[in-house]
C-alpha positions in Angstrom: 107.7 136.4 138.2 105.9 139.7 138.3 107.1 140.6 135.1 104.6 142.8 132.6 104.2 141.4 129.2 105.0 144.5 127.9 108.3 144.5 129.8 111.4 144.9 127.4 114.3 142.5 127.0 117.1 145.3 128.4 114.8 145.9 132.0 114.3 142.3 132.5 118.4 142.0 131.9 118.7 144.7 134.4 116.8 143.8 137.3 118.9 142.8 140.3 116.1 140.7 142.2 115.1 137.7 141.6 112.8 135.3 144.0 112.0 132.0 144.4 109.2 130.2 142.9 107.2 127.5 144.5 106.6 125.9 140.5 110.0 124.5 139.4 109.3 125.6 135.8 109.7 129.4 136.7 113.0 128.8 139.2 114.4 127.5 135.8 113.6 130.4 134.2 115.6 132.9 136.9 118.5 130.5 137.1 118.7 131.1 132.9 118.5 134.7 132.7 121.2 134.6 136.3 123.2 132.8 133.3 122.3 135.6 130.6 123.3 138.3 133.1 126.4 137.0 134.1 128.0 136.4 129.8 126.2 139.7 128.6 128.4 142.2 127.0 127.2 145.9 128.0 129.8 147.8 126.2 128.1 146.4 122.6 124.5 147.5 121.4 121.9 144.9 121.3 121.5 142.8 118.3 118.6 140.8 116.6 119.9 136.8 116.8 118.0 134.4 114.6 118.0 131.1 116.2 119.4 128.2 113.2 120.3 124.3 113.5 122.1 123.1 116.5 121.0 126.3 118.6 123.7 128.5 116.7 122.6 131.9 116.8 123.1 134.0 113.2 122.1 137.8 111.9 121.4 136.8 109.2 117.7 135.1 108.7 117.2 132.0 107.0 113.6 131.0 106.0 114.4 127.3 105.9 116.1 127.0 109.5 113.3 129.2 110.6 110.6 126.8 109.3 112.4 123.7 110.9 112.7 125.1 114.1 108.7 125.5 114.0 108.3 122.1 113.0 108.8 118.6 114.8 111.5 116.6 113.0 110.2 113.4 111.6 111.8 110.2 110.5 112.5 110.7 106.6 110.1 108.2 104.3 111.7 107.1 101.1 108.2 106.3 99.4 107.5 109.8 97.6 111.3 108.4 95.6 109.0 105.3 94.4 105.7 107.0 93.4 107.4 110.3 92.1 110.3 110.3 89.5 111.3 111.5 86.3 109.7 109.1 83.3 106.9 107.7 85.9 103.6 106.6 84.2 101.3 109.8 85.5 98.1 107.4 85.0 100.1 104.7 87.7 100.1 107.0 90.6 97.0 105.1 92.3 100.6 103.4 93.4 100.5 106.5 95.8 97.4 104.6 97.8 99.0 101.3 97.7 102.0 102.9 99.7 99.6 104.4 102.1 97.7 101.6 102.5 94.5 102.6 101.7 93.3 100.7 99.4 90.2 98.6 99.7 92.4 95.0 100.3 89.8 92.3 102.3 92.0 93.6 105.4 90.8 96.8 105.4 87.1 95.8 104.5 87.2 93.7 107.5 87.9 96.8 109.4 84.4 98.7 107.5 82.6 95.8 108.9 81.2 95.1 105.1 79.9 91.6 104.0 82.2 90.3 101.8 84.7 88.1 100.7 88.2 89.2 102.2 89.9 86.3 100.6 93.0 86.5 98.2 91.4 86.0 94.3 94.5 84.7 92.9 95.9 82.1 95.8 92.4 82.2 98.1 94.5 83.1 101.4 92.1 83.8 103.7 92.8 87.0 104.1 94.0 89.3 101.4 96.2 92.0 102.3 99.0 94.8 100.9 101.8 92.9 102.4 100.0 89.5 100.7 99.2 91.1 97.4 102.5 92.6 96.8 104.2 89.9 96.3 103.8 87.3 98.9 100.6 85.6 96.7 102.1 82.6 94.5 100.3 84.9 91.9 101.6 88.1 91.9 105.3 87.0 93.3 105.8 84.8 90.1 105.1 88.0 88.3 107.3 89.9 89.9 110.3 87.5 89.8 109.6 87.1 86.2 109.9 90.5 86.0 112.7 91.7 88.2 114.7 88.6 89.6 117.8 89.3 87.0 118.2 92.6 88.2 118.3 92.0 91.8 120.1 88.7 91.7 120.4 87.5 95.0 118.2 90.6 96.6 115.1 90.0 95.3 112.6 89.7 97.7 108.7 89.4 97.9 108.2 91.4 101.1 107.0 94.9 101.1 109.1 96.7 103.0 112.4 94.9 101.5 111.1 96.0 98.2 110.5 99.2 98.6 113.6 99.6 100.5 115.6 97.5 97.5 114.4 99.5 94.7 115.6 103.3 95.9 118.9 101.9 96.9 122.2 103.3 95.6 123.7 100.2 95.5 122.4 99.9 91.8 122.9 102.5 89.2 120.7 105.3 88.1 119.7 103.0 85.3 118.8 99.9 86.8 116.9 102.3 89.5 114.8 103.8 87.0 113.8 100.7 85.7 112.7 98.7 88.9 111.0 101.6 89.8 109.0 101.7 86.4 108.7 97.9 86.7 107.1 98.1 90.1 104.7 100.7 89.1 103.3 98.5 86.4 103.1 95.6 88.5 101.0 97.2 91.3 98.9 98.8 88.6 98.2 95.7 86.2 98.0 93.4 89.4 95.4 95.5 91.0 93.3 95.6 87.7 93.6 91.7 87.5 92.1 91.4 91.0 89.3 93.7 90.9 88.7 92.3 87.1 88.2 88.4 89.0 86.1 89.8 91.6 83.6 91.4 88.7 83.7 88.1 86.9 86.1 88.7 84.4 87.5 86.8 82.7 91.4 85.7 84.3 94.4 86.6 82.6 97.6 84.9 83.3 101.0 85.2 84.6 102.8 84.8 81.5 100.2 87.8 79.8 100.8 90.2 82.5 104.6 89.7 82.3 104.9 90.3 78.6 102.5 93.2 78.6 104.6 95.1 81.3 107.7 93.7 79.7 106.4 95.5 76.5 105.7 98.5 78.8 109.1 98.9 79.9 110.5 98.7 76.4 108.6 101.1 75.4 109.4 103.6 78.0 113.0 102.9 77.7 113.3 103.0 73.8 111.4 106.7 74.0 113.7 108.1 76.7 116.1 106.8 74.4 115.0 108.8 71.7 114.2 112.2 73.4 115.8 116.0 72.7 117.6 115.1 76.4 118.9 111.4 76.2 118.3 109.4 79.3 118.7 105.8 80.5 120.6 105.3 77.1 121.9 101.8 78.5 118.1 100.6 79.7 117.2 98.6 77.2 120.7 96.6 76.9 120.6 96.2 80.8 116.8 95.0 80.5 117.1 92.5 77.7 120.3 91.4 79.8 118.3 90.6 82.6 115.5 88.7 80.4 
């Protein structure tokens, strides 16, 4: 386009020629500033535009459109809502692996070409994976329904993605939110446990243990919250001994 690098804005503007291009890319860039020349205003001064959302043009800057425009867009994940939240367990957020799915399931050590068993300890599916631990073994989904089925009624579900998609939904209150949320924690963490506790040879613990130990758990949590300088939840416990 024989146009320096050092060229300013105002004598680009100005020039009269322009040429044609044999790469299409650079004909698209004379037919733009043709555009530019003919919706100037030359009886104003030149301004510095910062470019915002929807290709509005402002004075003033703004750090945050700034930093988006830099940035490809990407589809908005609602799993940070279930791993991070205000009363979470600190000691629970392995939970942030599970989401991931990272953790060392038979799936995945298929994949690391090890030797070793891939099956499901608690059901002996041939192959144990995230979606199959939580909660689609006979195991783990009777722990879970134990757990959660009078809060969600007629939602409950023991698919992944329906759970996680069930447990940050408005449709329930803050309260009952909290609580699934602290409920699933627990049951990720205390299932996990339980399954790398049978492949060491330990000795197995039962459905009806694990569900009064988290049961416990959430009482706990909810009865302390309860009792802090800034009350919260203050309806948890009646809401989780109604759905008992």
């Amino acid at each position: 386009m024989a146009i320096p690098l050092e060229r300013k804005l105002c004598k680009v503007m100005n020039r009269t020629r322009s040429s044609h291009h044999r790469r299409d890319f650079l004909n698209q860039v004379e037919e733009e500033l043709r555009k530019k020349r003919q919706h100037r205003l030359e009886t104003e001064p030149d301004a510095a535009l910062w470019k915002g959302k929807n290709d509005c043009y402002r004075k003033q800057f703004s750090s945050r459109e700034t930093w988006s425009q830099i940035r490809l867009p990407k589809a908005e994940r609602n799993g940070h809502k279930v791993i991070w939240f205000s009363g979470a367990t600190p000691r629970y957020t392995f939970i942030s692996w599970v989401m991931k799915n990272r953790v060392a399931t038979g799936e995945r050590m298929v994949n690391w070409k090890l030797n070793v068993d891939t099956s499901c300890v608690f059901c002996k599916h041939p192959l144990e994976t995230r979606e199959h631990l939580f909660f689609q073994c006979p195991f783990s989904k009777e722990v879970w329904e134990k757990l959660v089925r009078g809060i969600l009624l007629h939602k409950f579900s023991d698919k992944w993605l329906e759970v996680m998609k069930e447990i940050t939904s408005k449709y329930h209150d803050n309260t009952k939110r909290f609580i699934l949320k602290f409920v699933f924690e627990n049951a990720i963490h205390f299932i996990w446990t339980e399954r790398n506790d049978r492949r060491h040879g330990e000795r197995p613990s039962t459905t009806e243990k694990m569900v009064k130990l988290i049961d416990k758990n959430v009482r706990n949590r909810l009865s302390t919250l309860r009792q802090g300088k800034v009350e919260k939840h203050v309806e948890g416990l009646q809401v989780w001994f109604a759905s008992r």
